[in-house]
C-alpha atoms as a printed R data frame, in Angstrom:
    type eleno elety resid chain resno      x       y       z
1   ATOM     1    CA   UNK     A     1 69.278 149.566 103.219
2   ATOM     2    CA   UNK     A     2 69.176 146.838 106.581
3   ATOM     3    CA   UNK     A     3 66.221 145.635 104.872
4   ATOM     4    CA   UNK     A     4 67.565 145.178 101.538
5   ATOM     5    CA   UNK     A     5 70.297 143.339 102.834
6   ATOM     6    CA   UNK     A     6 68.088 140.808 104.873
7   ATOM     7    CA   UNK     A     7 65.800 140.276 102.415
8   ATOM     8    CA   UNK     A     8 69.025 139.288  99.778
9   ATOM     9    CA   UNK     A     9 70.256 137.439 102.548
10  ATOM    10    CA   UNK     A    10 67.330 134.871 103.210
11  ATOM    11    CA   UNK     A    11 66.552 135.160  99.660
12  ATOM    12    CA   UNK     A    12 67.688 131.313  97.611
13  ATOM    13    CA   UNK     A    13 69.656 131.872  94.103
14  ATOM    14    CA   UNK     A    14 67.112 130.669  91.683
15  ATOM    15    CA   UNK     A    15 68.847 128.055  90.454
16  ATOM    16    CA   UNK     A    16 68.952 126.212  93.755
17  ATOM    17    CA   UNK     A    17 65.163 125.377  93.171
18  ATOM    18    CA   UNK     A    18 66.364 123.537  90.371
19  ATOM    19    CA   UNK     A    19 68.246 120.886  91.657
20  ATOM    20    CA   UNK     A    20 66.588 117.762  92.491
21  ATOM    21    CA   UNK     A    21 67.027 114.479  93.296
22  ATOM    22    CA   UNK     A    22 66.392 111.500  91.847
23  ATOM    23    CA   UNK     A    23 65.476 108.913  94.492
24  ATOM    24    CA   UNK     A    24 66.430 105.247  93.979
25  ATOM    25    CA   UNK     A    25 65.126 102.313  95.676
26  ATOM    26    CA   UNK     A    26 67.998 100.074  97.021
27  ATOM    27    CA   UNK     A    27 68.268  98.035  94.232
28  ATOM    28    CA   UNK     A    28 69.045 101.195  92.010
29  ATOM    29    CA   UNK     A    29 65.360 101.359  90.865
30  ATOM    30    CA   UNK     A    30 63.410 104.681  91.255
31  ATOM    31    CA   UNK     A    31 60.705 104.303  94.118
32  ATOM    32    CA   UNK     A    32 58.468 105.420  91.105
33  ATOM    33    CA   UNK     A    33 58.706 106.240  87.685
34  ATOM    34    CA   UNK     A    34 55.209 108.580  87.117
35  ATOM    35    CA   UNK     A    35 55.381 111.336  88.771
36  ATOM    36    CA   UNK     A    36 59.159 110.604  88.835
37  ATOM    37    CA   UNK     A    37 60.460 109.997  92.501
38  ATOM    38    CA   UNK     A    38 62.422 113.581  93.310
39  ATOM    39    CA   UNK     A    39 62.983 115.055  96.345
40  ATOM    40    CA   UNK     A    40 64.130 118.855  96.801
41  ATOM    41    CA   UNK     A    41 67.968 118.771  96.882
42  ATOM    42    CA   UNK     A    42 67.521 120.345 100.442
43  ATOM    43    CA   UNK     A    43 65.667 116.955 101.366
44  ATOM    44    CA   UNK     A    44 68.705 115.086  99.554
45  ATOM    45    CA   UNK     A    45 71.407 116.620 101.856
46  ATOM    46    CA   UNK     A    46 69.853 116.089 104.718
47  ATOM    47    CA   UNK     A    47 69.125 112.280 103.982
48  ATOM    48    CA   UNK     A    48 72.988 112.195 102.712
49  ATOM    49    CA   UNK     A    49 73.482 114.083 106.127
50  ATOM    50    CA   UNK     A    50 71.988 111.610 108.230
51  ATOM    51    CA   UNK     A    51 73.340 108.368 106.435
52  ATOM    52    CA   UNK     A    52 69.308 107.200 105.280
53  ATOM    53    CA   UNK     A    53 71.156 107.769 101.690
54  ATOM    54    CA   UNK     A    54 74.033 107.607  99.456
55  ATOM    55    CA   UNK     A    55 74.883 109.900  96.855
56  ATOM    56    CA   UNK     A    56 75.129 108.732  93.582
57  ATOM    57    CA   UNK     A    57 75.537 111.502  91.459
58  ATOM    58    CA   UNK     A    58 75.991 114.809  92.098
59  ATOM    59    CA   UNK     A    59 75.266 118.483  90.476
60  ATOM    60    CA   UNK     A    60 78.356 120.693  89.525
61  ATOM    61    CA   UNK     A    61 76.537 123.619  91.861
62  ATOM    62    CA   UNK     A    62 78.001 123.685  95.461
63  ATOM    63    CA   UNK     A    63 75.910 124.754  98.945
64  ATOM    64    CA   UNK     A    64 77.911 125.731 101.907
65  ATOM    65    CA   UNK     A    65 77.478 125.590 105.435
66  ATOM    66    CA   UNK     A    66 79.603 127.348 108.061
67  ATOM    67    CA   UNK     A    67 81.690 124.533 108.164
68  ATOM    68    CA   UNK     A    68 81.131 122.080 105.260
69  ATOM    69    CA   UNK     A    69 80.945 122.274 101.551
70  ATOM    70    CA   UNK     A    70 79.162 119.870  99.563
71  ATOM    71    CA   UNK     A    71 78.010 119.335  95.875
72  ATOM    72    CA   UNK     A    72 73.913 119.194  95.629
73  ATOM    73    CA   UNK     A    73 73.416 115.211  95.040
74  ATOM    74    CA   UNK     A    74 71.801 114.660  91.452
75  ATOM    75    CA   UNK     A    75 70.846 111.297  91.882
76  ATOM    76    CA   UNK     A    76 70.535 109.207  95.571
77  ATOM    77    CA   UNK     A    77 70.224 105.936  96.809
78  ATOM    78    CA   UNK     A    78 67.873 104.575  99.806
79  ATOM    79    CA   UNK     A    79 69.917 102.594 102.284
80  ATOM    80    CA   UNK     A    80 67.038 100.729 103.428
81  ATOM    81    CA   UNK     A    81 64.726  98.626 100.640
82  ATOM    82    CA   UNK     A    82 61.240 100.108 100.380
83  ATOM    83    CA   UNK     A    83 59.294  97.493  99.536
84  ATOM    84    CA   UNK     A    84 57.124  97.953  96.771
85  ATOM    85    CA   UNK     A    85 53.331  97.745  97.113
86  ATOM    86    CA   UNK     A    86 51.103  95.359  95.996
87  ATOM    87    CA   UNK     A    87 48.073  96.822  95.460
88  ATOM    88    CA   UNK     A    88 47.563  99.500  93.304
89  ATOM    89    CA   UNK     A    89 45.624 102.210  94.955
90  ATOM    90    CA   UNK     A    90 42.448 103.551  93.197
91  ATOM    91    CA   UNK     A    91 43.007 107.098  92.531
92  ATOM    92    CA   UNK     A    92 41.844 109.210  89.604
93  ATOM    93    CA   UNK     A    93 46.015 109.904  88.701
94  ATOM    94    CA   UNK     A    94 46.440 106.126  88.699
95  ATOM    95    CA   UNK     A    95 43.477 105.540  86.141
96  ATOM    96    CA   UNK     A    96 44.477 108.493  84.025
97  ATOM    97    CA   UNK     A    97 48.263 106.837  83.686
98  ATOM    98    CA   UNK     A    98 46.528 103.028  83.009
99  ATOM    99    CA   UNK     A    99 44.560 104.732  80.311
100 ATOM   100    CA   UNK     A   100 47.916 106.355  78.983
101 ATOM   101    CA   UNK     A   101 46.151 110.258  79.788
102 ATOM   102    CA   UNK     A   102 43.602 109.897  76.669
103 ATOM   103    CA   UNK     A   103 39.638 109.505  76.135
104 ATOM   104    CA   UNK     A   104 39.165 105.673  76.394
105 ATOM   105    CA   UNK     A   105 35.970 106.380  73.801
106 ATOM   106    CA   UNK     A   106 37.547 108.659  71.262
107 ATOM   107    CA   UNK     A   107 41.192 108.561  71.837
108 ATOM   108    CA   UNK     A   108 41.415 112.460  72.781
109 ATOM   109    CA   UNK     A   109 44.426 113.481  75.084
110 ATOM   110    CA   UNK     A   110 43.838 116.400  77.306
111 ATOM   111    CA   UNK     A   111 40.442 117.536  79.577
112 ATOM   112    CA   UNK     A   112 40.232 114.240  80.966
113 ATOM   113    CA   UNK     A   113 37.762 113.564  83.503
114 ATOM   114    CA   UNK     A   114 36.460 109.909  84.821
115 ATOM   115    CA   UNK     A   115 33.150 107.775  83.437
116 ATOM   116    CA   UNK     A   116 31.263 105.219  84.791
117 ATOM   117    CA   UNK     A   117 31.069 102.533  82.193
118 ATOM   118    CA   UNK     A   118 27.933 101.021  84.025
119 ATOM   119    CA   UNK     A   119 26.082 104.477  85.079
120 ATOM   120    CA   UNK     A   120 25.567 104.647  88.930
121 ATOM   121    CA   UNK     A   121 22.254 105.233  88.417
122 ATOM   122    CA   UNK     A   122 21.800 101.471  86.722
123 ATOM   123    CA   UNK     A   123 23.998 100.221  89.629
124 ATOM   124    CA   UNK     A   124 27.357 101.100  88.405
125 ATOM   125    CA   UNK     A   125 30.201 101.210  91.191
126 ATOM   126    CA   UNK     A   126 33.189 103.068  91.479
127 ATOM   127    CA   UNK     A   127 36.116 100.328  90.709
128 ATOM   128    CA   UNK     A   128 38.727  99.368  88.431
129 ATOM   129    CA   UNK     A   129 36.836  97.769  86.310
130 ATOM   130    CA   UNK     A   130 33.532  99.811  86.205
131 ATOM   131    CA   UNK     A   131 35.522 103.403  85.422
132 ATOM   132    CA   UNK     A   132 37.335 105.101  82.499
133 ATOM   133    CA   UNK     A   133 39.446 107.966  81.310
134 ATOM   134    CA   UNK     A   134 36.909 110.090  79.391
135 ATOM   135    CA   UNK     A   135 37.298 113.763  77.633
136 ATOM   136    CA   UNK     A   136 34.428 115.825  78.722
137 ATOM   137    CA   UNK     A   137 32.340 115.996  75.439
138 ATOM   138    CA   UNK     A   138 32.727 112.084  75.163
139 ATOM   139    CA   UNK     A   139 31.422 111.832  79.193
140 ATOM   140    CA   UNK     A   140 28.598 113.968  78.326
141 ATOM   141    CA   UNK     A   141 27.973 112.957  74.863
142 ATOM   142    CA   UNK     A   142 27.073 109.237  77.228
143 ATOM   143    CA   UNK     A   143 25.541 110.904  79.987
144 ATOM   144    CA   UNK     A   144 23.845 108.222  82.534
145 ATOM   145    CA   UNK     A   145 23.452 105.800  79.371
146 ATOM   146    CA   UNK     A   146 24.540 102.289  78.720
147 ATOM   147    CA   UNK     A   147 27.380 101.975  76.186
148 ATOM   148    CA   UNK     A   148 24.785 100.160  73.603
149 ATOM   149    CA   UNK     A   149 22.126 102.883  74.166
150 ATOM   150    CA   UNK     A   150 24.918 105.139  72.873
151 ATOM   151    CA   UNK     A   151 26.386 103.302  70.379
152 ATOM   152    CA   UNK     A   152 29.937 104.095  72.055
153 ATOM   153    CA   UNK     A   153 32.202 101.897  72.266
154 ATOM   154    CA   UNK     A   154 35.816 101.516  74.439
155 ATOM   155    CA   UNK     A   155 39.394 101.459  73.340
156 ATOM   156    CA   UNK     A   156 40.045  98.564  75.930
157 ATOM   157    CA   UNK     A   157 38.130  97.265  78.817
158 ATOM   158    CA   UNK     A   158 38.544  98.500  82.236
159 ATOM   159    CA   UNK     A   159 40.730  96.410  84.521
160 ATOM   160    CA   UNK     A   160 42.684  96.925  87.696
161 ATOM   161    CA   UNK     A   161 46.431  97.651  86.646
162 ATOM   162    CA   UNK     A   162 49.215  95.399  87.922
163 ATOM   163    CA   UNK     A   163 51.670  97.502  90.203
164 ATOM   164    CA   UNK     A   164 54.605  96.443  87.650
165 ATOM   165    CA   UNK     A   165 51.929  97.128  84.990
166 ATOM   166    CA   UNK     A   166 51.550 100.316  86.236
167 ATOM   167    CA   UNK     A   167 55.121 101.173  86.620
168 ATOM   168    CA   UNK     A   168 56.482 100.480  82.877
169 ATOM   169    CA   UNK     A   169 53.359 102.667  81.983
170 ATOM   170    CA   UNK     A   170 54.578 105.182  83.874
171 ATOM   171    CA   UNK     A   171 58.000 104.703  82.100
172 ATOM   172    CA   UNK     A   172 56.204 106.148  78.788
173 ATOM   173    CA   UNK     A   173 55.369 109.516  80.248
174 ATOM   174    CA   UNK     A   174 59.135 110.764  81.269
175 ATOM   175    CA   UNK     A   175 59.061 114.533  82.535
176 ATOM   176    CA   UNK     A   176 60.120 117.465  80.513
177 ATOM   177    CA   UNK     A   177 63.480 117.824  82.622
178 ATOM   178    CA   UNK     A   178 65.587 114.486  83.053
179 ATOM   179    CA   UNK     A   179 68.989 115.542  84.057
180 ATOM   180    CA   UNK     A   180 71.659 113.360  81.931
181 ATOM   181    CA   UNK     A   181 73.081 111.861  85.609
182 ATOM   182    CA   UNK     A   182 69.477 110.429  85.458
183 ATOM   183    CA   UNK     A   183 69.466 108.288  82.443
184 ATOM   184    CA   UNK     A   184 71.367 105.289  83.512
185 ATOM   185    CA   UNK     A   185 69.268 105.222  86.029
186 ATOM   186    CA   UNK     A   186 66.038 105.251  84.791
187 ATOM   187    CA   UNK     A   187 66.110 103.050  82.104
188 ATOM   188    CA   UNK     A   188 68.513 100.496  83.391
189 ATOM   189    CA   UNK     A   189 66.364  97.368  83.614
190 ATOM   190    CA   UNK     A   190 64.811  97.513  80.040
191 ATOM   191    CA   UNK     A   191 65.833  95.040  77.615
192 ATOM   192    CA   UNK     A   192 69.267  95.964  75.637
193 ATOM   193    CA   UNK     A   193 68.739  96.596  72.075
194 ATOM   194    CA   UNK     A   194 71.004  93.887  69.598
C-alpha cells in the first residue's frame, strides 16, 4: 500500500506532458518556426520564475507549489533578444526542410535520405550546393553516376538556403498540435490578406 501511494505520488497527471510553450524571440517572433521553438511547460515556469521570460499566454490547467499557484504559460516571451544567426548550419534536417521533405529527382515525400549530385568518387564534396534530398530508390536508381549518365534530372538546383529563406520554409510545415493561444503568434508578420 506505502508503495502504491509513492509511486501515485511522484507519478505527473498525463496531461501535464502536454503543455508546452511556445517560445518567442523579443520581438514576438518564435526563435524558430521548424521544429517549432517549445519548451516543456516545467522549463516555462522556471524561466517565468526567474524573470529570463514573460508570460504571454497561459493554459487553463493550474500547477501548485507549497506556496504558489500558477497557470502553465501557453505562450512566452524572451526578455533578452537572441540574435538570429547568419549562417545556416549544414545539417541533413536543414537540407531535408530547403528541399520541402521530398525526392529532389522524382518528387516523392517520405524515406528521404541525402545524394551527392557530383558523386564523391568523381570529386563530389559534401556542401550546399553539391547535395540533395533523395528517396532511396531514386539514390540508388543514380548510384555513383553523373546526372547525364543517368538521364536524371533535378527539381531545382542545390544552393545554400538563406537563414530567412529557411525560416518561411519552415513556416509551411506547422506541427500537428498548434494550440489556438499560438496562432497570433506564429503567423503575425505575414502579409494581411485584402
Amino acid at each position: 500500500m506505502d508503495g502504491d501511494f509513492r509511486t501515485e505520488f511522484v507519478r505527473e497527471r498525463a496531461g501535464m506532458r502536454n503543455h508546452p510553450a511556445l517560445v518567442l524571440n523579443a520581438d514576438y517572433r518564435p526563435l524558430s518556426y521548424y521544429p517549432l521553438s517549445l519548451w516543456p511547460w516545467q522549463d516555462a515556469v522556471k524561466a517565468a520564475y526567474l524573470d529570463r521570460v514573460d508570460i504571454v499566454a497561459e493554459y487553463d490547467e493550474l500547477v501548485h507549489s507549497p506556496s504558489i499557484e500558477i497557470r502553465i504559460p501557453s505562450v512566452v516571451v524572451l526578455r533578452d533578444y537572441v540574435k538570429p544567426r547568419k549562417r545556416v548550419a549544414f545539417t541533413r534536417f536543414n537540407l531535408f526542410l530547403r528541399d520541402e521533405f521530398c525526392c529532389q529527382y522524382c518528387g516523392a515525400k517520405g524515406d528521404l535520405t541525402f545524394d551527392h549530385v557530383v558523386p564523391r568518387a568523381a570529386g563530389g564534396v559534401t556542401s550546399w550546393e553539391n547535395v540533395v534530398a533523395a528517396c532511396s530508390s531514386c539514390n540508388l536508381r543514380k548510384g555513383s553516376k553523373s546526372l547525364r549518365r543517368t538521364g536524371m534530372s533535378l527539381r531545382k538546383p542545390p544552393r545554400r538556403p538563406g537563414t530567412e529563406e529557411l525560416r518561411n520554409m519552415g513556416r509551411k510545415f506547422p506541427p500537428n498540435h498548434l494550440h489556438e493561444s499560438w496562432l497570433d503568434f506564429l503567423y503575425w508578420d505575414a502579409e494581411l490578406e485584402a
